[in-house]
N, C-alpha and C positions, 0 to 999 in steps of 0.2 A: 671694876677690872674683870678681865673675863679669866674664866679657870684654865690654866692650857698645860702643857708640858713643857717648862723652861730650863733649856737645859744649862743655863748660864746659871742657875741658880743651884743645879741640881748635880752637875759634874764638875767641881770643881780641879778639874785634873788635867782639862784642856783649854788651852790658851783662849780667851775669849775675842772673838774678832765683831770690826762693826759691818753694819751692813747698808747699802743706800738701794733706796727705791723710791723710780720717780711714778706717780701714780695721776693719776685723771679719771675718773667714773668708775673705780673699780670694786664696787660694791658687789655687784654678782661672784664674785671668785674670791675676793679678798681675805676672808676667814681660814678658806682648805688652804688658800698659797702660804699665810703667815701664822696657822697653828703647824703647819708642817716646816716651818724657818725655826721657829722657835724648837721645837722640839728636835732637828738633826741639830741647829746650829747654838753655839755660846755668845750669844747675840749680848756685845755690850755694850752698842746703842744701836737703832734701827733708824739711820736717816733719810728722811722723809721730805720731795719737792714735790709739791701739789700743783697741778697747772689746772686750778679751779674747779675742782669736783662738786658738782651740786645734786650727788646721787644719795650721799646719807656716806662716802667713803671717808672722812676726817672723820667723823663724828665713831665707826668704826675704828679705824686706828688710834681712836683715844683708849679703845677699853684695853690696849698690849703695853706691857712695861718698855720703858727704858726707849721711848720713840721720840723723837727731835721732828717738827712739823715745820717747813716754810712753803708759805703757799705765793707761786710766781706764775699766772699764766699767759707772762708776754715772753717767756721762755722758750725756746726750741727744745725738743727733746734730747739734742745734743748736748747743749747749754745747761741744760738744766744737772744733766750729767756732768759738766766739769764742775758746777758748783758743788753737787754731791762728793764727787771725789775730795774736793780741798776741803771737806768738811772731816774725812776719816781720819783716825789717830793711832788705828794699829798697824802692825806690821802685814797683814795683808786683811783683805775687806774682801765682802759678797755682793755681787749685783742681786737683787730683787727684783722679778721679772711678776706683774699678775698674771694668776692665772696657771702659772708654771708650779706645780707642788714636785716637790725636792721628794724624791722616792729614800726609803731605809738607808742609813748608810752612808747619804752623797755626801755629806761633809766630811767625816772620816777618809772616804775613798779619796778625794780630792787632796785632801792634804796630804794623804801619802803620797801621793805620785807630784807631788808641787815640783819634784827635782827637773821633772821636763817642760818647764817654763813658770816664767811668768802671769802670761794670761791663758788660765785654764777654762778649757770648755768641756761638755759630757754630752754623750748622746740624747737626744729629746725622742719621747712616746708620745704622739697625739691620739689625744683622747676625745675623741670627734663628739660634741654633743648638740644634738637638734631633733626636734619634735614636726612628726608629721602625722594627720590623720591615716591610719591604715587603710589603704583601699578595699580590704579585704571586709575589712566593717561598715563601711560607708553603708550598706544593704549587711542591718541586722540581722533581716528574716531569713538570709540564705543559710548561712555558719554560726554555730557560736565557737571560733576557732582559740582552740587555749584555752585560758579562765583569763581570772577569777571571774564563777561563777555561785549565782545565790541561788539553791537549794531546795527545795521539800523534801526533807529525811522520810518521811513516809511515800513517798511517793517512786523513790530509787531503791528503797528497803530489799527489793527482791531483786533488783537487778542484777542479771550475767547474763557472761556469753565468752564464748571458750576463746583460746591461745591462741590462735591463728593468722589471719593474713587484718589483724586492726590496729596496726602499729600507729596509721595518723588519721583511722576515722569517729574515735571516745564523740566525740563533742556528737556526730549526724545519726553514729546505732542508737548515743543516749537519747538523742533527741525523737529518734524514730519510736524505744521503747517505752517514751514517756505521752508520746502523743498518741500509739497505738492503744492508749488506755484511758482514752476520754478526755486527757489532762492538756495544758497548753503552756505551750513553749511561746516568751514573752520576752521585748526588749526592752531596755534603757536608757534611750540616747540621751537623757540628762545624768546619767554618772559615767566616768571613766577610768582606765589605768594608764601606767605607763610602762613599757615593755621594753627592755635594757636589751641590746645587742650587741657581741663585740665581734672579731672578725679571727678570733682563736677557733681552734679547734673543737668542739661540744661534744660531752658524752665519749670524752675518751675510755672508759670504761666498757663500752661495752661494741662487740664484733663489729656490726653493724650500724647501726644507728648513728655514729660518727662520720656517716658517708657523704654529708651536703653541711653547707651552711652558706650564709649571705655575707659577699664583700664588696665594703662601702669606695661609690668613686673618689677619686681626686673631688677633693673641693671646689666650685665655681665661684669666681671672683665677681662679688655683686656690691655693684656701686652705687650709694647709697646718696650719693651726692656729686654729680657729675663737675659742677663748676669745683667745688671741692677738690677733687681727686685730682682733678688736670691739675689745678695749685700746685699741687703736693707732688706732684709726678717731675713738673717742673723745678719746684724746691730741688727736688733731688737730683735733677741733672744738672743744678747752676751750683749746688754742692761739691757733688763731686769734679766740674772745673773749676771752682774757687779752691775748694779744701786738699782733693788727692793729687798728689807723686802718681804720676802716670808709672813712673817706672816701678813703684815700691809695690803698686795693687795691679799690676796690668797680668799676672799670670794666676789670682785667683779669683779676683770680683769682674774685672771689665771683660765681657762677653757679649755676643752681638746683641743683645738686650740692650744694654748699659751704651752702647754706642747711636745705636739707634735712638735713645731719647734725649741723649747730648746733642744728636745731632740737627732733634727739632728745635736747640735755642738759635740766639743771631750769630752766624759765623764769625761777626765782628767783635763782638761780645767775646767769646771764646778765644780769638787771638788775641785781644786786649789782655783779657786776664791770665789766658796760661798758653803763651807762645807752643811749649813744648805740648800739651794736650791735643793743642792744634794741627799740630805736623803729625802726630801720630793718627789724629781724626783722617786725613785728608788720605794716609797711607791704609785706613780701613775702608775705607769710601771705596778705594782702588780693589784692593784684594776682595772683601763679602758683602757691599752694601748691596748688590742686586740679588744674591741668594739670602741674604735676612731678609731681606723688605719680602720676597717673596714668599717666605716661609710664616715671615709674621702677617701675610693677608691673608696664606693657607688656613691659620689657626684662628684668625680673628670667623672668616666668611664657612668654613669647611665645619669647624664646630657648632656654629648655629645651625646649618645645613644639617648634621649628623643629629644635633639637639631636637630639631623639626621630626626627621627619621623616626627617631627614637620615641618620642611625642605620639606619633601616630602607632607604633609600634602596640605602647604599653594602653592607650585607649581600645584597641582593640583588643589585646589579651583581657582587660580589664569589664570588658563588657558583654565575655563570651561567646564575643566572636566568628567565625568563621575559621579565622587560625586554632584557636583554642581545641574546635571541636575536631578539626583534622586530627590535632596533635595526639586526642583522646582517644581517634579511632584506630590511628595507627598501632599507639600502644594497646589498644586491645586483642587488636590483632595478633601482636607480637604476643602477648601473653595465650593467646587461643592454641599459638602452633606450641608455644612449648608442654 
């Protein structure tokens, strides 16, 4: 069993609620999501519908107390959710989402405010995580930008160099007063780090130095299975005519998105199964089907277009360019008249 902080075991003072969570491959993430359940929540059982994980993630949900397992993967991820729900037995329950780790507190905070409904939801912080070689390193020999770097203590022993304008050149004077003395500056493309960025504020402490930092785009939707994805795009538009109350979601979910991909199934189809969807379809078509369609070609062709742009952009900054050295001369200019 694995050692965690349970708080069902440990606070006996708040009502223990159950939790379900449907899961499939969630080995990567599944540790931080449910030592962090366990520890905000009085987890008095953790119900669990697997729709056939064959990453190692059952075999991980064994090492956590008090977890109820059925494994279905001819289940929908809806489906699988009503059977969860009919499985709980307290007076209110937790969805378990992978992936999603419950910050300080959220249990507590949630329960207190339960008076403004039924189905409670909280603000979400993504936490963007993906690995990319630095361009910056691709060519060792140019920078050794940052660290960690390995050392010869006799060989930096006497090195200085006063107060002044080297706020971000450490890595090129050290390298210049180490090679001005016989010695050789060496890489190691077979070891690496990894360098954590977030998109706060840095080095709020001090005047200056908090002046720049790097913020990360919108994410790009990359389909990783085209026959796939069209399924599943479909799924969802012959859902939403089978399952929703045009009237009960039509002012917060269905937006020219959602209409647009109802309206690649059979028309016939859609009047068969929900008259009223239909009549509403036919009165969108009237009002915005030519400025969505247009909008959604803008985005499909004008972002690869911009992607392309940008493509060429950053090859060029990247390889020192022509723009690069303009950029450089200018600012030196600048810096000449002051």
């Amino acid at each position: 069993m694995r050692e965690i902080e349970d708080r069902y075991t440990i606070d006996k003072s708040v009502e223990p609620v159950d939790c379900v969570f449907p899961t499939l491959d969630c080995s990567k993430y599944i540790h931080m999501t449910l030592d962090a359940v366990y520890k905000e929540i009085p987890v008095k059982c953790l119900f669990v519908l697997d729709g056939g994980s064959k990453d190692g993630t059952l075999e991980i949900l064994k090492e956590y107390p008090r977890v109820d397992i059925e494994i279905r993967p001819e289940l929908t991820h809806a489906k699988s959710m009503d059977v969860l729900l009919h499985k709980v037995t307290t007076d209110w329950c937790v969805f378990v989402d992978n992936a999603k780790v419950l910050n300080e507190g959220w249990f507590d905070t949630m329960m207190a405010y339960r008076d403004r409904g039924e189905f409670l939801n909280s603000t979400r912080i993504i936490h963007y995580e993906f690995e990319r070689i630095d361009p910056i390193t691709v060519d060792l020999n140019k920078r050794a930008i940052g660290g960690p770097w390995l050392l010869k203590t006799d060989v930096v022993r006497n090195y200085s160099i006063d107060n002044k304008y080297n706020a971000r050149l450490f890595d090129v004077l050290l390298r210049q007063a180490i090679e001005s003395k016989g010695f050789r500056y060496g890489v190691i493309p077979e070891a690496s780090h990894t360098l954590y960025l977030t998109e706060e504020e840095r080095y709020t402490s001090h005047p200056y130095l908090k002046g720049s930092g790097l913020v990360f785009k919108i994410p790009e939707l990359k389909v990783w299975n085209k026959k796939g994805h069209a399924t599943r795009l479909e799924q969802n538009a012959r859902g939403i005519v089978q399952y929703l109350e045009h009237d009960m979601v039509k002012d917060y979910f269905l937006d020219d998105h959602w209409y647009l991909l109802v309206d690649t199934l059979p028309h016939d189809w859609i009047k068969k199964t929900n008259p009223r969807f239909y009549t509403e379809l036919k009165k969108w078509k009237k009002k915005r089907y030519i400025k969505a369609k247009l909008r959604q070609i803008f985005y499909k062709y004008g972002k690869r277009f911009l992607a392309v742009l940008e493509n060429i952009f950053e090859k060029a900054v990247a390889s020192g360019g022509k723009s690069q050295v303009k950029f450089w001369s200018k600012l030196e200019k600048v810096e000449e008249k002051k």
